[in-house]
C-alpha positions as CSV (number, residue, x, y, z in Angstrom):
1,X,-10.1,-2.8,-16.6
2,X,-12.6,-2.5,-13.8
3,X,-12.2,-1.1,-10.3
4,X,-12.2,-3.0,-7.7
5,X,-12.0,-0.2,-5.0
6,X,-14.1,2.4,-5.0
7,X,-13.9,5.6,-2.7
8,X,-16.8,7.8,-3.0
9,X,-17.4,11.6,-0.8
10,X,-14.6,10.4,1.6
11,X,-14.1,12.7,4.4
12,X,-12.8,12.3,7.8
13,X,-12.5,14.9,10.8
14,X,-10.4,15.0,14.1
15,X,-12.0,17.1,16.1
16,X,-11.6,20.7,14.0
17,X,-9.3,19.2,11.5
18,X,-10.0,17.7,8.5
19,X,-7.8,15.3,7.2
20,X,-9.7,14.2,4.3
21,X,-12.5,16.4,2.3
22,X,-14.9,14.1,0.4
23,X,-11.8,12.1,-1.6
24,X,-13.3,10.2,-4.5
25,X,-10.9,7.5,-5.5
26,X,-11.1,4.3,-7.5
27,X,-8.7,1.7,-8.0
28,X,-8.8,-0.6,-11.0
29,X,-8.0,-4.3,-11.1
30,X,-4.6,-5.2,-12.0
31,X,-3.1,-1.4,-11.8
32,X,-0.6,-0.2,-9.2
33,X,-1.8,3.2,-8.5
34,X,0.3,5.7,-6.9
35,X,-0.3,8.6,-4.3
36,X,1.3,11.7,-4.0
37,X,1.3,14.7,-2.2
38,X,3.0,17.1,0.9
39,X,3.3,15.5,4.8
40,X,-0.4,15.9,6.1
41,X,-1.7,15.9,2.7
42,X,-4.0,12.9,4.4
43,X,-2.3,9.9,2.0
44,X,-1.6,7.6,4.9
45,X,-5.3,8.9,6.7
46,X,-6.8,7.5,3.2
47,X,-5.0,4.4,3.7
48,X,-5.7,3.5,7.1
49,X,-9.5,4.8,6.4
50,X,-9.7,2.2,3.5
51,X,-8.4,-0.4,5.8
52,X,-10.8,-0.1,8.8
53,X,-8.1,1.3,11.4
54,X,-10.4,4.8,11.2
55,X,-13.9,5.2,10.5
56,X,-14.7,8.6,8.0
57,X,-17.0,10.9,8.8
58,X,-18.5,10.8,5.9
59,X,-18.6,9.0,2.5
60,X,-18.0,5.3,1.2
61,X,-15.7,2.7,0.9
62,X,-16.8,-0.3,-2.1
63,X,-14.6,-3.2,-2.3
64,X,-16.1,-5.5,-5.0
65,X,-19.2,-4.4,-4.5
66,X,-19.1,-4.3,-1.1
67,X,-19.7,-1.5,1.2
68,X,-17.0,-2.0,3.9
69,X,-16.5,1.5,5.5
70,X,-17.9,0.3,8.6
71,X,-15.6,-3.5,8.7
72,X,-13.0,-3.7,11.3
73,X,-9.7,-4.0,10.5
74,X,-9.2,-7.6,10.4
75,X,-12.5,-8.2,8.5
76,X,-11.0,-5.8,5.9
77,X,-7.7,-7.8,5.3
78,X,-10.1,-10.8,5.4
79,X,-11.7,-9.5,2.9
80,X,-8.3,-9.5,0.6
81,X,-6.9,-6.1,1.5
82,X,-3.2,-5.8,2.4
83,X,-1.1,-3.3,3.9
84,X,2.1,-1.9,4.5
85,X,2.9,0.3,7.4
86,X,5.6,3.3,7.3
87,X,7.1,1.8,10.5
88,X,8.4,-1.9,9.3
89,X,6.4,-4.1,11.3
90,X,7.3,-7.9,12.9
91,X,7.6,-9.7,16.0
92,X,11.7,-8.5,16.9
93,X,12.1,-11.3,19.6
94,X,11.2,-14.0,17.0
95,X,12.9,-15.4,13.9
96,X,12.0,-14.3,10.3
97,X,10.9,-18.0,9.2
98,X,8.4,-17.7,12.1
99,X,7.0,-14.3,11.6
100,X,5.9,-15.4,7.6
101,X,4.5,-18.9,9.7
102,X,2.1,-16.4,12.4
103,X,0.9,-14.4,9.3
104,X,0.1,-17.7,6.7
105,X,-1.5,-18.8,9.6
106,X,-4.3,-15.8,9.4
107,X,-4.3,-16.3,5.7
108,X,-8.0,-15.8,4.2
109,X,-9.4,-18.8,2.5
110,X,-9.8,-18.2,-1.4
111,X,-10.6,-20.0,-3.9
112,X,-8.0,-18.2,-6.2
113,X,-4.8,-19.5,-7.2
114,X,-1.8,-18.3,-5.0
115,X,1.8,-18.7,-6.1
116,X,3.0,-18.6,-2.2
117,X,1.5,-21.4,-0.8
118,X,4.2,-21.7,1.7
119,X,6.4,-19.5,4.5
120,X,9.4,-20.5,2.6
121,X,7.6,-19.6,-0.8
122,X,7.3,-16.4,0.2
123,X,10.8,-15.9,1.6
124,X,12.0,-17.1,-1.1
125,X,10.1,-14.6,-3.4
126,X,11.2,-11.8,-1.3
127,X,14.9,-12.8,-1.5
128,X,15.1,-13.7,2.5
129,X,15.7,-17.4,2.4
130,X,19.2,-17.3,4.2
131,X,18.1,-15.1,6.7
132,X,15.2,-17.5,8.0
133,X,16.0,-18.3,11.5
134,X,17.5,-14.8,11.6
135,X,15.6,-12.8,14.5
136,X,13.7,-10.4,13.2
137,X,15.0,-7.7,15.6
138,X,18.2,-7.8,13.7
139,X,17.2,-7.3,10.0
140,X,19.0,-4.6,8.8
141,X,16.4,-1.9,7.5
142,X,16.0,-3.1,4.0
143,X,15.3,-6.2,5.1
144,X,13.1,-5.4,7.5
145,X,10.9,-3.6,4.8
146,X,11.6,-7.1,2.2
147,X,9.8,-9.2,5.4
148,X,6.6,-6.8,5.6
149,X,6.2,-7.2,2.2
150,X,6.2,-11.3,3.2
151,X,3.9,-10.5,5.7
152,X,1.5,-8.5,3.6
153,X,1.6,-11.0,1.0
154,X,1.0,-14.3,3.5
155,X,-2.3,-12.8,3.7
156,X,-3.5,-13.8,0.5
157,X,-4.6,-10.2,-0.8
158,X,-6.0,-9.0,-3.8
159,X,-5.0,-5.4,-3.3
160,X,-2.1,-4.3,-0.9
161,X,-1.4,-0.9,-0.4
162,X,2.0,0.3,0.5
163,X,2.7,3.3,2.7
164,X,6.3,5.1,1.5
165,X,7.6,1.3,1.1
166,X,11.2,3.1,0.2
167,X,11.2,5.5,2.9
168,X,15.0,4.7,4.1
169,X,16.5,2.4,1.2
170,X,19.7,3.0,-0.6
171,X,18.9,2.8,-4.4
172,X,19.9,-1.2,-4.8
173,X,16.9,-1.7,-2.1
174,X,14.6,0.6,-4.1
175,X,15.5,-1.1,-7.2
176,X,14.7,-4.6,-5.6
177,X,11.7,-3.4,-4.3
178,X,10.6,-2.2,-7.7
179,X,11.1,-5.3,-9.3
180,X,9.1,-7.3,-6.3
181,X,5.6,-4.7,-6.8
182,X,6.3,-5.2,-10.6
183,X,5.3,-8.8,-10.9
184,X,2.0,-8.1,-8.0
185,X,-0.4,-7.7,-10.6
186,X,0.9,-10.6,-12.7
187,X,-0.2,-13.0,-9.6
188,X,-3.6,-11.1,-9.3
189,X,-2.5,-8.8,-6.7
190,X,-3.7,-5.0,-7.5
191,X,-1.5,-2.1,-6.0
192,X,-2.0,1.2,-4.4
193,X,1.3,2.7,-3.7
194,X,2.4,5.8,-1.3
195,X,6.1,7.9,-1.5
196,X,7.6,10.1,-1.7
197,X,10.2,9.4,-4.3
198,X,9.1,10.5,-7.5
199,X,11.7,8.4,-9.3
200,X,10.1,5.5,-7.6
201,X,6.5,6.3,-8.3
202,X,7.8,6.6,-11.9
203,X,9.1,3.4,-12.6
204,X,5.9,2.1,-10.6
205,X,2.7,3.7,-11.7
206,X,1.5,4.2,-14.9
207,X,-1.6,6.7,-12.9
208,X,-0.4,9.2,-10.0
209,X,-3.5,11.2,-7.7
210,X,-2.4,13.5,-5.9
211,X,-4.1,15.0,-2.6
212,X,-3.4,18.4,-1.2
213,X,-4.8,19.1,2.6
214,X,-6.9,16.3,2.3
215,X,-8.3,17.1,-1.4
216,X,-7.6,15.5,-4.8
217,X,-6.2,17.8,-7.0
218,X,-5.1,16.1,-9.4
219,X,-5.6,12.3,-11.3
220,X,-3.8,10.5,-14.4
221,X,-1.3,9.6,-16.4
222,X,1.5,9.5,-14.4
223,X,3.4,12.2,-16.5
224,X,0.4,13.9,-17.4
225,X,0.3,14.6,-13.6
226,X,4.0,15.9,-13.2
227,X,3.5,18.1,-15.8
228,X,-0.2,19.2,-14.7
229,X,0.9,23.3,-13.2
230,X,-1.1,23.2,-10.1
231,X,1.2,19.7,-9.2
232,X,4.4,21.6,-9.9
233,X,2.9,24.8,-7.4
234,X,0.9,23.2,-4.7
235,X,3.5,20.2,-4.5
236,X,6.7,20.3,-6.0
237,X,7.2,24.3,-5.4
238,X,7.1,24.9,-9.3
239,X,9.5,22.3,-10.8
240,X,10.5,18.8,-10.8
């Protein structure tokens, strides 16, 4: 495979703190990559570094050959990067139908095939069809998370990265969830996944890295990673 991501001496400070110490990440096309570690570790700082919401202090970010550390936001996600918050994210006061319509709407133009070509497409794909001209506000929370996955997807990205997308669900919504991500890579859509749930990054992710106060410590096979002894000490307190 090749990498289509590639994060090189990342570091970022807030005044005195450092979130992240000079990260080196890559992501390969077609994977769903997942990233673990304790609160603060810096996962979601990585995420929102990659996607132009923070600038680093130092180091690179490569998309295709492309540096884009310094891209706003929305250049990033016109560039084909998705993302999922850890706050489920819509317009409340409108109905579901119309927040997928708003996002197709800011879609990037590509050349590539995409299976959604439509708001109803998507909803469809997502399993929110009969809750269309439902308002968002409303959604019970697994739903809620189903329609940012819509949102992310109207996009048109080549990569999405999903911040603790199960943070919340019972274990029918992770399952669901699991079998959405699943087919991402068979429509071209690369993944870089964040939780906590080690179940769910499991079933997910056939490579785990895993960041430690702002440091990757650790990077492979998924159960090579589990097993590796500084894991099980600096994040799972010495067991599974």
């Amino acid at each position: 495979m090749n990498a289509i991501l590639e994060i090189s001496g990342l570091k970022k400070q807030f005044g005195g703190v450092t979130a992240l110490s000079g990260v080196d990440l890559l992501i390969e096309e077609g994977e769903i990559l997942g990233i673990v570690g304790p609160n603060g570790s810096g996962k979601t700082t990585l995420f929102n570094v990659i996607t132009g919401v923070y600038k680093p202090t130092e180091g690179h970010v490569t998309w295709r050959g492309r540096d884009i550390t310094r891209l706003a936001a929305h250049e990033v996600s016109g560039a084909g990067i998705g993302y999922t918050f850890q706050q489920a994210m819509a317009f409340p006061g409108l109905c579901v139908l119309e927040n997928v319509q708003i996002a197709c709407e800011h879609a990037r133009n590509t050349s590539r095939p995409y299976p959604w070509t439509t708001p109803a497409a998507l909803l469809d794909f997502v399993g929110l069809t009969a809750l269309s001209n439902e308002r968002a506000g409303i959604l019970p929370f697994g739903n809620l998370r189903l329609l940012g996955i819509a949102l992310a997807l109207a996009t048109r990205p080549s990569l999405i990265l999903l911040d603790e997308p199960a943070a919340g669900l019972n274990d029918k919504e992770t399952a669901t969830l699991v079998g959405l991500v699943k087919q991402f890579p068979a429509h071209g859509i690369s993944v870089c996944v964040i939780d906590h749930d080690m179940k769910l990054m499991q079933m997910l992710c056939r490579r785990l890295v895993v960041l430690d106060f702002g440091s990757k410590i650790a990077d492979g096979p998924t159960q090579d990673v589990l097993s590796n002894p500084k894991v099980l000490e600096v994040y799972l307190g010495g067991a599974l």
